[in-house]
C-alpha positions in Angstrom: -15.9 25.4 18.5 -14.0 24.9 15.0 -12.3 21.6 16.2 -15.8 20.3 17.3 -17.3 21.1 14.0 -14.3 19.6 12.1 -15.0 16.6 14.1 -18.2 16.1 13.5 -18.1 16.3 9.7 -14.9 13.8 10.1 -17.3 12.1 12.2 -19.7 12.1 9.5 -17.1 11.3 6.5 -16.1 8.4 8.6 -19.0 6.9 9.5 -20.6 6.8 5.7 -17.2 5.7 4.0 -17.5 2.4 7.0 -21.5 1.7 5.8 -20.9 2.4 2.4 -17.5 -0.4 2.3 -19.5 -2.6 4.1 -22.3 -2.7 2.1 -20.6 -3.5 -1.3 -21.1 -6.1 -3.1 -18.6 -9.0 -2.8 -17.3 -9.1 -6.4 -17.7 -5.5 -6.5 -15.7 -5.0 -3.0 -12.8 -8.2 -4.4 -12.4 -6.2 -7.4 -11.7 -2.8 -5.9 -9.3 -4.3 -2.8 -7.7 -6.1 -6.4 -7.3 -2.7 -7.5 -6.0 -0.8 -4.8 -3.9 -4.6 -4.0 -4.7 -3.9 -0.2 -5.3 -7.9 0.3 -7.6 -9.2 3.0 -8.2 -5.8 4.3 -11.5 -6.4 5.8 -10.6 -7.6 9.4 -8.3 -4.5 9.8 -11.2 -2.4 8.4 -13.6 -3.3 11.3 -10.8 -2.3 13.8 -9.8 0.8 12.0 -13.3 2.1 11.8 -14.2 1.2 15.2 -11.1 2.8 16.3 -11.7 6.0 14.6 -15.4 6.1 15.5 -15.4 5.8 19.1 -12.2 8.0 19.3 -14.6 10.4 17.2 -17.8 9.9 19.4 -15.4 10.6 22.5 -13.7 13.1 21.8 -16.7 15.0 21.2 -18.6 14.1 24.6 -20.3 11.0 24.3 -20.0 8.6 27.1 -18.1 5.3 26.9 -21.4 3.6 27.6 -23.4 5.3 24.8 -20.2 4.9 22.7 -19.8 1.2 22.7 -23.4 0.7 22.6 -23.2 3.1 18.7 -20.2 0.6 17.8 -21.8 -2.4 18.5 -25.4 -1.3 17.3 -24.0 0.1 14.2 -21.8 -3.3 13.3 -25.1 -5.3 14.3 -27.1 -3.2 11.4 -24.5 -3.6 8.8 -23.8 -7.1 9.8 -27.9 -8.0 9.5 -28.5 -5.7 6.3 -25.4 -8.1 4.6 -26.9 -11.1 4.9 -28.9 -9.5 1.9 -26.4 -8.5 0.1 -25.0 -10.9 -2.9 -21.5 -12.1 -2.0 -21.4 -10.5 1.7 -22.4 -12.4 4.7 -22.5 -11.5 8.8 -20.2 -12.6 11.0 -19.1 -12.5 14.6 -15.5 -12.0 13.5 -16.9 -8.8 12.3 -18.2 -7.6 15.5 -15.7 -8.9 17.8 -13.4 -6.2 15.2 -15.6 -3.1 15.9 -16.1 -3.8 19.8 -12.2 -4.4 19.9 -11.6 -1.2 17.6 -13.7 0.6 20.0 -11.8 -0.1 22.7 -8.8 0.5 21.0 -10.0 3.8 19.8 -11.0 4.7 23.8 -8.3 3.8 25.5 -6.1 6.2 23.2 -7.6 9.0 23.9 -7.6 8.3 27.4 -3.7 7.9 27.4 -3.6 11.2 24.8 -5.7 12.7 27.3 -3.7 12.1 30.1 -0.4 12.7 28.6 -1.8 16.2 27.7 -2.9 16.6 31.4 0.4 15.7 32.2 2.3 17.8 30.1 0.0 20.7 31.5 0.9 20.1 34.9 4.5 19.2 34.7 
């Protein structure tokens, strides 16, 4: 029950740190990737977080259905709320990076899981 918990808040942690990135600014959001010199970051971000969300959402029960439907819902709410936001804009490159960071993020814990069921039975 421990591990679940930790996984939800981690869950949690995750999921505000990807709204709140994606809802900077743009100068605000070019000055701190200056800052922390991590480049065009932005793509990898969207696979990274769609990764780690789905893997998340899995891992603790949810469906693959209901998970890619979170991924791509949440993306499509950032991705409309930006078009508001000075600097930002929505794009499709955007999505396509959370729907393929979703399936990344499935797939390995499918193998992890089945690796582990190997290892259990021989």
């Amino acid at each position: 029950m421990q591990r679940k918990k930790r996984s939800l808040l981690f869950l949690i942690f995750s999921v505000t740190v990807f709204i709140l990135g994606a809802l900077l600014p743009g100068e605000l959001r070019e000055s701190i990737s200056q800052l922390l010199h991590l480049g065009n970051v932005d793509a990898y971000a969207h696979v990274f977080f769609g990764a780690l969300i789905a893997l998340l959402l899995a891992w603790l029960g949810a469906p693959v259905l209901i998970v890619l439907m979170a991924i791509i819902s949440l993306g499509a709410v950032i991705e409309v709320v930006q078009i508001w936001i000075p600097g930002r804009s929505a794009t499709w490159n955007d999505m396509a990076g959370n729907v393929a960071g979703a399936l990344i993020g499935l797939l390995v814990l499918s193998l992890g899981r089945c690796v582990v069921k190997r290892g259990h039975n021989g």
